[in-house]
Structures are given as C-alpha cells and as structure tokens.
C-alpha positions as MATLAB code, in Angstrom:
seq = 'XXXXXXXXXXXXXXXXXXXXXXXXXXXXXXXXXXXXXXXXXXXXXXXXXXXXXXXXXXXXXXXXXXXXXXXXXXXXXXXXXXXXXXXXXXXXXXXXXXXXXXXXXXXXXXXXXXXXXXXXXXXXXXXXXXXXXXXXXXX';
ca = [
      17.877   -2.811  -10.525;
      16.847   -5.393  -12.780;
      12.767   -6.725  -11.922;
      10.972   -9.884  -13.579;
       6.905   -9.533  -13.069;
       4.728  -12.934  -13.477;
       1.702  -13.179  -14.105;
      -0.666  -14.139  -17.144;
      -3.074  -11.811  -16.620;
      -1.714   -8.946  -19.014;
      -3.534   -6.301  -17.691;
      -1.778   -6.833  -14.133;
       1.001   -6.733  -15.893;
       0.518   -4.130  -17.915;
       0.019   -1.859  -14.642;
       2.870   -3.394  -12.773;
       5.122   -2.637  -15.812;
       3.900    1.043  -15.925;
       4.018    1.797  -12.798;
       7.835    0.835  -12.457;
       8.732    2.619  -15.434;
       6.932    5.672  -14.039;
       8.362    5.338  -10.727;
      11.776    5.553  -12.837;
      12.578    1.191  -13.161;
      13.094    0.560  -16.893;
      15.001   -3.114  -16.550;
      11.769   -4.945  -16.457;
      11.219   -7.976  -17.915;
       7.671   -9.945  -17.862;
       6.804  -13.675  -18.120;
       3.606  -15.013  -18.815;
       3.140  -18.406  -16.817;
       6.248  -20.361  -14.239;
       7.080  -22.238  -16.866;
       8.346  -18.469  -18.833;
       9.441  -17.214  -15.626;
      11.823  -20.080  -14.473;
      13.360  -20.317  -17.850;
      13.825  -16.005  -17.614;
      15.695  -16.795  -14.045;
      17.700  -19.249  -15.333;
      19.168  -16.789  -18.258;
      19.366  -14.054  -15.975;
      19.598  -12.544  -12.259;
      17.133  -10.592  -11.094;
      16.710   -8.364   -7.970;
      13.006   -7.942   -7.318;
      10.785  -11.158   -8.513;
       6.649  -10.290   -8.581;
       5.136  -13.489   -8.786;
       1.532  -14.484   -9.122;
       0.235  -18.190   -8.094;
      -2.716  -19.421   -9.885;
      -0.803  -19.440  -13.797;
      -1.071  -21.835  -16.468;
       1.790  -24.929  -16.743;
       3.729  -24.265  -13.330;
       2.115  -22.349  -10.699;
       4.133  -19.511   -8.855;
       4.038  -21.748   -5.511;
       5.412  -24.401   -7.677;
       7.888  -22.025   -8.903;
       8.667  -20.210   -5.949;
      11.299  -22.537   -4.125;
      13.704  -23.247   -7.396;
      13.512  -19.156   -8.155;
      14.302  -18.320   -4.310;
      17.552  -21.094   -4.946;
      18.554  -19.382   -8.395;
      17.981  -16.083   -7.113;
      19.345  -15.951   -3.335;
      19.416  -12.064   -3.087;
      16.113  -11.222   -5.162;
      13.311   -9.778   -3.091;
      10.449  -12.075   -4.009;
       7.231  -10.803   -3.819;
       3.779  -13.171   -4.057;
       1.317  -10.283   -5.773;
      -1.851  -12.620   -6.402;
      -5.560  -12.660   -5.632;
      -5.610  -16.680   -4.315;
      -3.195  -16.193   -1.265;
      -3.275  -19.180    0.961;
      -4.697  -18.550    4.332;
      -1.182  -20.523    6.194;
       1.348  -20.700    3.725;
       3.417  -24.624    3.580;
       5.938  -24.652    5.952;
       8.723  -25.285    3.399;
       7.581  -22.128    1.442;
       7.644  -19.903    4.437;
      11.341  -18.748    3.671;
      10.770  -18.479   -0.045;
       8.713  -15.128   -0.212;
       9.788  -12.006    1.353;
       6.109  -10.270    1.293;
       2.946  -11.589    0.297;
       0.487   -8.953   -1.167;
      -2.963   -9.526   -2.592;
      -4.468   -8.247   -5.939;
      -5.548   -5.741   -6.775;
      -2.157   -4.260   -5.101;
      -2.491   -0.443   -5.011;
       0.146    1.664   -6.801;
       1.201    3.004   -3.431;
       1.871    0.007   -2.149;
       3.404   -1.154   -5.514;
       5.812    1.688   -5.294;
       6.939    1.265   -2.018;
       8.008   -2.215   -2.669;
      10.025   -0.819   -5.698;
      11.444    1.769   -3.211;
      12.359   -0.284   -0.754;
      14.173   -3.046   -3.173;
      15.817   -0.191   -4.355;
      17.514    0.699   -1.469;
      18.355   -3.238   -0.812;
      20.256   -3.445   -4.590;
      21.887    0.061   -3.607;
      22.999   -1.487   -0.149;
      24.106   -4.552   -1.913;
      26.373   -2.613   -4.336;
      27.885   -0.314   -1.862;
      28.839   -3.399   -0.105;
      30.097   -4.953   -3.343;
      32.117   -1.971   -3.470;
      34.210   -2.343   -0.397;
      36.008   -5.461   -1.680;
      39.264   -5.720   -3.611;
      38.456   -8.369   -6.112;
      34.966   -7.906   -8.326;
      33.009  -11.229   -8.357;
      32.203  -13.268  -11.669;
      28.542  -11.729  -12.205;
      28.150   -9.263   -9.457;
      30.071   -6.593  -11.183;
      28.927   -2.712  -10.132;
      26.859   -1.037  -12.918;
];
C-alpha cells in the first residue's frame, strides 16, 4: 500500500510517518505544501492520501479536487486543525474522512487498517480478471 502524507508542519509529519512504519507501512512518501503534493500525485499513484489544509503555495482544499481526479481509488483523508464547520458542496465527494489535529495514534492506525483492507480488496479483485491492466499490476 503505497501512502503520501501532506503537511508542512514536520513534526505532524514526522509522527504520521512513524506511526505507519510502526504499524508495519514502509511506502510512504511526504510532501511539504499542495504545490509538492500535486506534483508527487502526478508521478505516482497512491492509495491512502493524508492531507492537511492551511499549507503554504496551494492549500489542501485547493488541492483536494485535482488529487481526488488523479487518484480515483485513494482513500483521502483531511488530517488538519482548521476544518471547516460545512464543507463546499463541490468538495463534499472529494474527502473520504475528515479528522482534526492532533489525530491520536489510535485513530491514525485505524485509518491505516482500514485502507489496508480496501488496497487488499482492490487486489483480490484485480486478481479475478484475465488480462492485467497498464498500472494496476498485483505486487
């Protein structure tokens, strides 16, 4: 399972980074600010996407539409301490779960756990079929 984290605080993502690794997730990549993060998506596919809002450059609401396009499947995950109270209409369908800071390593876990189980779904599914898809291959 392959995760991007965003945020430019580096101590959140510090902790976000060790607690995946811990919790056994060592595909992680991290971007600093949307700008770092949209160029990351663009390179590369990613199945779980934390994303902060208030960044530097593009913010992660800013963001958050164009990743959710490039990355269909990814759980996308707001993590930030600024969550709006009634998110815009046309970004309703764009985040799967929005948590505020400081998220808890419980609840930080879980959210690994349970993407884990999507990407494991996904590739049983994948699986099943006769031809293997240009970029979807099983690992």
């Amino acid at each position: 399972m392959k995760i991007l984290m965003v945020d430019d605080e580096a101590q959140v993502v510090n902790f976000l980074h060790e607690a995946a690794r811990v919790a056994g997730y060592t595909d992680v990549d991290t971007a600093g600010s949307g700008d770092e993060a949209l160029v990351r998506v663009i390179r590369g596919s990613y199945d779980l996407i934390t994303l902060d809002i208030r960044m530097p450059g593009l913010s992660g609401l800013e963001i958050l539409a164009p990743i959710r396009d490039m990355c269909p499947h990814a759980v996308i995950a707001i993590v930030s301490g600024h969550l709006p109270k009634d998110p815009a209409a046309d970004l309703d369908g764009c985040a799967d779960v929005w948590i505020s800071k400081p998220v808890s390593l419980e609840r930080f876990h879980r959210l690994l756990e349970i993407t884990s189980r999507i990407y494991k779904s996904m590739q049983e599914i994948r699986a099943l079929g006769d031809v293997d898809l240009p970029g979807r291959e099983l690992e």
